[in-house]
C-alpha positions as CSV (number, residue, x, y, z in Angstrom):
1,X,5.9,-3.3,20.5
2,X,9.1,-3.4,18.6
3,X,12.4,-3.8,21.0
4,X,14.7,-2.6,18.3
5,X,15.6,0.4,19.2
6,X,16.0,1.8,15.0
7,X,13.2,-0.2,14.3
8,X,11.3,1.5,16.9
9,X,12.4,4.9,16.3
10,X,11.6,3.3,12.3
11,X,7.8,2.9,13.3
12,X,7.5,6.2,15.1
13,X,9.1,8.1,12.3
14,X,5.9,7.1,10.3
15,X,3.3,6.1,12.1
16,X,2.7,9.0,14.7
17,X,1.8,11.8,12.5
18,X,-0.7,9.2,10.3
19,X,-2.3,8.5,13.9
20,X,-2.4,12.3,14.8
21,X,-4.6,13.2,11.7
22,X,-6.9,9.8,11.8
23,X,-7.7,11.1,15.1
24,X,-9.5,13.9,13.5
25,X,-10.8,11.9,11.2
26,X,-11.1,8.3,12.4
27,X,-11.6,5.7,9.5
28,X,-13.2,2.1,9.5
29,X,-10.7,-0.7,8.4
30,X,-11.7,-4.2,7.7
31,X,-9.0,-6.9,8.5
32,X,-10.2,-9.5,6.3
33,X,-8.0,-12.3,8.2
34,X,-8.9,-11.3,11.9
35,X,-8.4,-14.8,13.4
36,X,-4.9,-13.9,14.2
37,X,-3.3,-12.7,17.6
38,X,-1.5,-9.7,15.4
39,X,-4.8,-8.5,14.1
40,X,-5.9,-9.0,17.5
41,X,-3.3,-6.5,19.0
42,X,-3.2,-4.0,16.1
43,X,-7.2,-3.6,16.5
44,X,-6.7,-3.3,20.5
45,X,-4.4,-0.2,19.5
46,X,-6.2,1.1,17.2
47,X,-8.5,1.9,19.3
48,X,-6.6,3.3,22.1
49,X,-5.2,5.8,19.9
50,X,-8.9,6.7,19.0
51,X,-7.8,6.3,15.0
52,X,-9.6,3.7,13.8
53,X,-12.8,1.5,13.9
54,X,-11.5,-1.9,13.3
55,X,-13.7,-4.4,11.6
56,X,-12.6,-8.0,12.1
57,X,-13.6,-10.5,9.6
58,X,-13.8,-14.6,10.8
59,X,-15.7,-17.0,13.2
60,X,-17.2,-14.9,15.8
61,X,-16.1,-17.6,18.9
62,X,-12.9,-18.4,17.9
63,X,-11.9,-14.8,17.8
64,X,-13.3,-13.9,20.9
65,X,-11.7,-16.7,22.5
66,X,-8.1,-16.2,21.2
67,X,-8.7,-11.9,22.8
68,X,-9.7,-13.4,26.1
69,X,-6.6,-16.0,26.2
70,X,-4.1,-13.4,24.9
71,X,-5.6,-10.7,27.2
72,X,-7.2,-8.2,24.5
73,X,-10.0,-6.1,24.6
74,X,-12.2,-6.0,21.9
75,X,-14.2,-3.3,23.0
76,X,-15.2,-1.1,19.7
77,X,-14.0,-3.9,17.7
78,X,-16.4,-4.8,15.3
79,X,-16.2,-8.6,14.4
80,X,-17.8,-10.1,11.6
81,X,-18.9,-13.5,10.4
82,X,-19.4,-12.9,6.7
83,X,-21.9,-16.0,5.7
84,X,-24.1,-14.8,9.2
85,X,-24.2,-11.0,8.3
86,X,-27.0,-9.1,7.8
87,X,-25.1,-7.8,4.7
88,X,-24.2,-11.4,3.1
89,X,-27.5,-11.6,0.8
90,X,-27.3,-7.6,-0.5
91,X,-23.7,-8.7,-0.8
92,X,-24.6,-11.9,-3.1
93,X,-26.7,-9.8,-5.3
94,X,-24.5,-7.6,-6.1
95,X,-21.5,-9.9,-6.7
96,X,-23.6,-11.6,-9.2
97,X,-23.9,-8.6,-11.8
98,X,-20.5,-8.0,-11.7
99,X,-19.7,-8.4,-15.4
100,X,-17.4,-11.5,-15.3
101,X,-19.4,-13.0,-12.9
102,X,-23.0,-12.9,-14.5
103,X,-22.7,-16.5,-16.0
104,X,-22.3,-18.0,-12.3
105,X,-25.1,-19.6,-10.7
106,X,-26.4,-18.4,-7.2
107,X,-25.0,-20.8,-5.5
108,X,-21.4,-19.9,-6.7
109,X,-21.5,-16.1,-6.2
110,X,-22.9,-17.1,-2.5
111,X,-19.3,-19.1,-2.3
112,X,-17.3,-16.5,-3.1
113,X,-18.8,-13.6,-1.1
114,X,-18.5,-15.8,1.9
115,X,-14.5,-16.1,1.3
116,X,-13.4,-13.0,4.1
117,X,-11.1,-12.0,1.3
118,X,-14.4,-11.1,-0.9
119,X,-16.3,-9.9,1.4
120,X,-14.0,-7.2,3.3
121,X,-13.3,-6.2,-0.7
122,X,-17.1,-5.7,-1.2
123,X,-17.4,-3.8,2.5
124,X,-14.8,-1.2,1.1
125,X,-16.6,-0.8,-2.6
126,X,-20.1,-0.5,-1.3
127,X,-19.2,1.5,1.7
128,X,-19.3,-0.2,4.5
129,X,-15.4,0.2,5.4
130,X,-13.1,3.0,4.1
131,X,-10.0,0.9,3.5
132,X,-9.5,-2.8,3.9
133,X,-6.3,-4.7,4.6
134,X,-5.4,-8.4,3.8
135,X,-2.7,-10.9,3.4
136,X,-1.6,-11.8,7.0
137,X,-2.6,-15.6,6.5
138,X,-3.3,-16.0,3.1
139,X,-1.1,-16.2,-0.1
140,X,-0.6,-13.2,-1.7
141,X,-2.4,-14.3,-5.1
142,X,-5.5,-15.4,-3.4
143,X,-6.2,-11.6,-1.8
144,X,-5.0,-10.0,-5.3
145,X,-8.0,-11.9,-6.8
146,X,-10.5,-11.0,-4.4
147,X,-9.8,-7.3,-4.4
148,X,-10.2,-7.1,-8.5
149,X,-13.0,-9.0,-8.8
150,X,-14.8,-6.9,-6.2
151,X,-13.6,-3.3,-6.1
152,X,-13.5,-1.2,-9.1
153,X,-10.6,-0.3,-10.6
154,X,-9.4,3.1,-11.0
155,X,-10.1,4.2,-14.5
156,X,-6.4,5.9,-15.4
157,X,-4.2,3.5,-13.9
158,X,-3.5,0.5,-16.3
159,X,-2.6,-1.9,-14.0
160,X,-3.0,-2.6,-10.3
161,X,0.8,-2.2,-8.6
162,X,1.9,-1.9,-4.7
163,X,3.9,0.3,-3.6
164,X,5.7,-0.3,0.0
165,X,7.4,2.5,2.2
166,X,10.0,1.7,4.6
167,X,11.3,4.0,7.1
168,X,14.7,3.6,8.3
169,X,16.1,7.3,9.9
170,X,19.1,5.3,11.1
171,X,20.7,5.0,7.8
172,X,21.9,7.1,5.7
173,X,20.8,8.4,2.4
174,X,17.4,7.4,3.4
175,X,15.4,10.2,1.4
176,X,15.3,13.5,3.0
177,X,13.1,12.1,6.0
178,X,14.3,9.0,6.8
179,X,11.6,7.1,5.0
180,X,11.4,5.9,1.1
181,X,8.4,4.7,-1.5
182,X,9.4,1.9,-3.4
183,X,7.8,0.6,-7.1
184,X,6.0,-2.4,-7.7
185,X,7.8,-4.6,-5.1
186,X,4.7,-7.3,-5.8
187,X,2.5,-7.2,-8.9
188,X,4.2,-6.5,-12.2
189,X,6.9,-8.7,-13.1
190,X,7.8,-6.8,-16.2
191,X,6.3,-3.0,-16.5
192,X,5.8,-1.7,-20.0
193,X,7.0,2.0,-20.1
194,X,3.5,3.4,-19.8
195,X,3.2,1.5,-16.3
196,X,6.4,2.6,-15.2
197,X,5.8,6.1,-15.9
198,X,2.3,5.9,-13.9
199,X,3.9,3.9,-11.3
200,X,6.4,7.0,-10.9
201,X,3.6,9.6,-10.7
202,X,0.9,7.4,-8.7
203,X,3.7,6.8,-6.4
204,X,4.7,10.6,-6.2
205,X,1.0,11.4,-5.7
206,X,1.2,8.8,-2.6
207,X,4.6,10.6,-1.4
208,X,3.2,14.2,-1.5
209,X,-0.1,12.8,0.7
210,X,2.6,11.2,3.2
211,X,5.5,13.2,3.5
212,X,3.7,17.1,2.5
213,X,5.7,18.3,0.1
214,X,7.2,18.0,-3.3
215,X,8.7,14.4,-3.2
216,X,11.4,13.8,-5.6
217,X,11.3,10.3,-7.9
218,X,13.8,8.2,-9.3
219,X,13.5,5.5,-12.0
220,X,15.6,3.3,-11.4
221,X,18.4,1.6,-14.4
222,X,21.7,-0.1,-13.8
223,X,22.4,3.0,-16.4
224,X,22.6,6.6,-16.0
225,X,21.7,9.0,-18.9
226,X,22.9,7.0,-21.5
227,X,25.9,5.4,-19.9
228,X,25.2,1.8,-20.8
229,X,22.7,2.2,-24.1
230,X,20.8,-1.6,-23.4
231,X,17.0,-2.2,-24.0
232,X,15.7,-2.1,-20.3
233,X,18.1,1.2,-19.8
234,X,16.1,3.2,-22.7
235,X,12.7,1.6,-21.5
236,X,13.6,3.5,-18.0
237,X,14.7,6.4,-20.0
238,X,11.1,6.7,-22.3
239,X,9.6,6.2,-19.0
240,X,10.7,8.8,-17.4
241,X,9.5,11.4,-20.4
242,X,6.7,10.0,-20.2
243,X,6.1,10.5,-16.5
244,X,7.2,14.0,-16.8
245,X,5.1,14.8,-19.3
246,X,2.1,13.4,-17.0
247,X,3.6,15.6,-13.7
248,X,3.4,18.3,-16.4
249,X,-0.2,18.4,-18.0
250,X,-1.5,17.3,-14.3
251,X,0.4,20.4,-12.5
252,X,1.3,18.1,-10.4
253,X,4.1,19.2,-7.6
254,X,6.9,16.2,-8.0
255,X,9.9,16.2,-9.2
256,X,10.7,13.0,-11.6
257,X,14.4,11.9,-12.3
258,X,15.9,8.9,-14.5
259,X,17.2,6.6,-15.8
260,X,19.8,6.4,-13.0
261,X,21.3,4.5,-10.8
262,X,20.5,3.8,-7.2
263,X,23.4,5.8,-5.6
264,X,22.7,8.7,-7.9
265,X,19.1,8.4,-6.8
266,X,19.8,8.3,-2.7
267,X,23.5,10.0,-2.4
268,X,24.0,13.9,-3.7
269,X,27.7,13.3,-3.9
270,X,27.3,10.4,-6.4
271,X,24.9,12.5,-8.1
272,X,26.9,15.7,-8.0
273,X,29.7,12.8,-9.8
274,X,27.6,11.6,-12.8
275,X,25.5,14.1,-13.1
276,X,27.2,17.4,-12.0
277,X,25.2,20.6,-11.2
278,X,21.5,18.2,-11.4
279,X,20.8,19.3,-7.6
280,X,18.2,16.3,-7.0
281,X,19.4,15.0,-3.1
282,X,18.0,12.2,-2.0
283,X,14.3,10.4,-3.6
284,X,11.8,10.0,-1.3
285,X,10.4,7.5,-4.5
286,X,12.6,4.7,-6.3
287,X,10.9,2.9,-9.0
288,X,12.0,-0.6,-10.3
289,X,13.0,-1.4,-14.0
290,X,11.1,-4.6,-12.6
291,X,9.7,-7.4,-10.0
292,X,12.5,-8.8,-9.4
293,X,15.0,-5.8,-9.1
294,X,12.0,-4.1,-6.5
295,X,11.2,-6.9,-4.4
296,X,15.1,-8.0,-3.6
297,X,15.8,-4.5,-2.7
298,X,12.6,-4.4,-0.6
299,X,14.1,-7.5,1.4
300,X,17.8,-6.7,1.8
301,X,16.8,-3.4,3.2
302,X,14.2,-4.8,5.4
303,X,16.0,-8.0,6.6
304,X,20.1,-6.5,6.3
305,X,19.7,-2.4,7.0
306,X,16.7,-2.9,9.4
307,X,14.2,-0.8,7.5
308,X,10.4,-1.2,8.6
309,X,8.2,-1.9,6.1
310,X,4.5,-1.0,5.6
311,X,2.3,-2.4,2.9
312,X,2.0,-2.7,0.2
313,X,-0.6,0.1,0.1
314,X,-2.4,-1.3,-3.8
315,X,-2.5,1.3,-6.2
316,X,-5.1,1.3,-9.1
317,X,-8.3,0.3,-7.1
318,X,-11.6,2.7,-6.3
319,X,-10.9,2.2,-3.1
320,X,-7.7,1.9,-0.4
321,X,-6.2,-1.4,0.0
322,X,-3.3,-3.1,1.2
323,X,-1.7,-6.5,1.2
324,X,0.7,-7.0,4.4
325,X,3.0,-10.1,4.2
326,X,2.2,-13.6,6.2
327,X,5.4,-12.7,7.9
328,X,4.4,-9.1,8.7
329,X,5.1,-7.7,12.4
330,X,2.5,-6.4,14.7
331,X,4.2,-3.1,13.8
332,X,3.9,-3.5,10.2
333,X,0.5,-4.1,10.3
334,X,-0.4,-1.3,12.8
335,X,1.6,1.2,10.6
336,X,-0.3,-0.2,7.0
337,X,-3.8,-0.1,8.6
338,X,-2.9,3.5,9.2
339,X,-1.6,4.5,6.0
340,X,-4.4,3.3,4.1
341,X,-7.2,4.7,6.9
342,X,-5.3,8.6,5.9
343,X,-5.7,7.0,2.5
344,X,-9.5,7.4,2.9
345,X,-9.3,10.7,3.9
346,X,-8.0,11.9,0.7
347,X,-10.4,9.3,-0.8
348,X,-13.5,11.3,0.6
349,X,-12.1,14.4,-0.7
350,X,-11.9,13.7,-3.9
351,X,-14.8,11.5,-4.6
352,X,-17.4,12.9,-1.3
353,X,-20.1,10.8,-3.1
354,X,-17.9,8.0,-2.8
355,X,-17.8,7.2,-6.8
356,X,-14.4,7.3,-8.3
C-alpha cells in the first residue's frame, strides 16, 4: 500500500467504489506480464476484495516460486503458460485468418500467439477474459502492436488513443471530484480535428461511466475563443464543433467546452475572467492539442502535485484494455485492472453477445 498519505486518500477516492460494483459483478483480467512481484500483489488483492479473477500470463514455476518467496497466495489465481495451453492451437488458427496475417506461414502465427502480449489480447477478443492489462515489463510499442493485431477495433473510433485518469482530492481545481480524464497522453502524436473531437466525446462517454453524471470537457489551446488566431488554436476550436455536434446527434449527456486554456478549464474564477457568465466549473475531461502537450502534463502532475495515475485505459478497441507504465506502482496497477474489469460491465451491456 501507498504510505503517502494524498496519494493514499488519491487511490481510495477512485478505486473503492470501482471495487464495490465489481463485487457484484466480478470480471476476469489477464495480466499479460505476470512474472512480476506487482502483478503478484495486485492479483493477491484482487481476490480479497472478491472483484476480480486474475489470469496470470508467464512460466508456470517461476511465478509460483517468486508468490512463495514474496509470501503471496495465489489461490484463485489463474496462471497461464501460453505455448502449454489448452487454448494455444484454437488460438493459432485463428490468428492465422486474421486478414494481415493470412500470408504468414504456420510456423509464424505459432510465434506470435506464444508472445504473452498476443495471447492475453486474443483471451479478451475470443472471450476467455473480459479486460486485459499490459505494459508493466514491456515497452509500450511492443503491447500497442499486440493488442491491434489481435482485438478488433471499434468500428467509429478512427484511431486507437488512451486516455489516463488521475485523482488527486488534495489539490485544488481538481474537477468537481478530485479526479480528472486526460487526452491521448500516449498514442497520437498529432490528432487531426476529427480525432480530437472523438477523443473529447469517447472520453466524456468514459467520465459519465466513472464519475455518474454529466462530466464536463475541455479542449485544450494555449488560446481561448479566439484570443490568439494560430493554426493549432482554430484546429482546437473546429474540434470542438465537431464534438458538439457528435454529443448532440448521440443525446449524449456531456457538456463539451473549447478552445481554452487550462485555467479556464479547471478554475471558475479564471473562467468567470475570460469568459464571463459561461458557468462551466471545473472539467472532469481535458483534452490535448497534442502528445506532447498531454503526456508532459500527465507527468508534472503525477511526479510534482502527487496525482495517482491509472492507465491508460485504450480507447477504440472491441474489447477493454490498458497499458500501465514499466514504472507503474502496485497502486496504479491495482486501480487500472479495476477500471477496465467495470469497463466490461458496460461492455456486456451493450454488446450481451459479446460482438461489438
Amino acid at each position: 500500500m501507498n504510505d503517502d498519505p494524498s496519494q493514499a486518500q488519491a487511490s481510495a477516492r477512485f478505486t473503492e467504489p470501482l471495487i464495490e460494483k465489481l463485487k457484484r459483478h466480478p470480471k476476469r483480467v489477464v495480466f499479460t506480464e505476470g512474472e512480476d512481484a506487482r502483478v503478484l500483489r495486485v492479483a493477491e488483492r484482487l481476490v480479497k476484495a472478491e472483484a476480480v479473477v486474475p489470469i496470470l500470463l508467464g512460466d508456470r514455476e517461476r511465478i509460483r516460486a517468486m508468490a512463495s518467496s514474496i509470501g503471496v497466495s495465489l489461490d484463485f489465481v489463474k496462471v497461464i503458460e501460453p505455448s502449454k495451453s489448452s487454448d494455444f492451437e484454437l488460438f493459432c488458427r485463428r490468428f492465422q485468418k486474421i486478414e494481415r496475417y493470412r500470408s504468414r506461414p504456420s510456423s509464424a502465427c505459432s510465434e506470435f500467439v506464444a508472445k504473452p502480449h498476443y495471447f492475453g489480447a486474443l483471451m479478451a477478443q475470443y472471450g476467455q477474459a473480459d479486460a486485459v492489462v499490459g505494459g508493466n515489463v514491456a515497452l509500450p510499442a511492443t503491447l500497442f502492436r499486440a493488442f491491434l493485431h489481435s482485438i478488433k477495433p471499434m468500428p467509429n473510433i478512427p484511431k486507437l488513443f488512451g486516455v489516463t485518469v488521475l485523482s488527486a482530492p488534495h489539490l485544488a481545481h481538481f474537477g468537481d471530484e478530485g479526479m480528472i480524464l486526460l487526452a491521448d497522453c500516449g498514442l497520437v502524436p498529432e490528432p487531426d480535428i476529427e480525432q480530437l473531437a472523438t477523443m473529447a466525446v469517447e472520453t466524456g462517454k468514459l467520465a459519465r461511466h466513472f464519475l455518474g453524471r454529466e462530466p464536463k470537457v475541455a479542449l485544450l489551446s494555449h488560446s481561448t475563443k479566439g484570443s490568439a488566431a494560430t493554426p493549432g488554436a482554430q484546429k482546437v476550436a473546429a474540434a470542438t464543433v465537431v464534438a458538439r455536434e457528435k454529443v448532440s446527434a448521440d443525446f449524449l449527456e456531456m457538456r463539451i467546452e473549447g478552445e481554452v486554456q487550462a485555467d479556464v478549464a479547471l478554475d471558475p474564477t479564471a473562467a468567470e475572467t475570460k469568459i464571463p457568465g459561461d458557468g462551466f466549473g471545473s472539467a472532469d475531461v481535458l483534452i490535448f492539442p497534442n502528445l506532447d502537450a498531454a503526456h508532459i502534463s500527465m507527468k508534472l502532475l503525477q511526479h510534482c502535485g502527487r496525482a495517482m495515475n491509472y492507465g491508460q485505459i485504450l480507447v477504440g478497441l472491441g474489447r477493454p484494455a490498458a497499458q500501465v507504465p514499466r514504472t507503474a506502482s502496485e497502486e496504479t496497477i491495482f486501480g487500472t485492472a479495476a477500471a477496465v474489469a467495470v469497463e466490461a460491465i458496460k461492455f456486456h451491456e451493450l454488446y450481451p453477445d459479446g460482438e461489438v
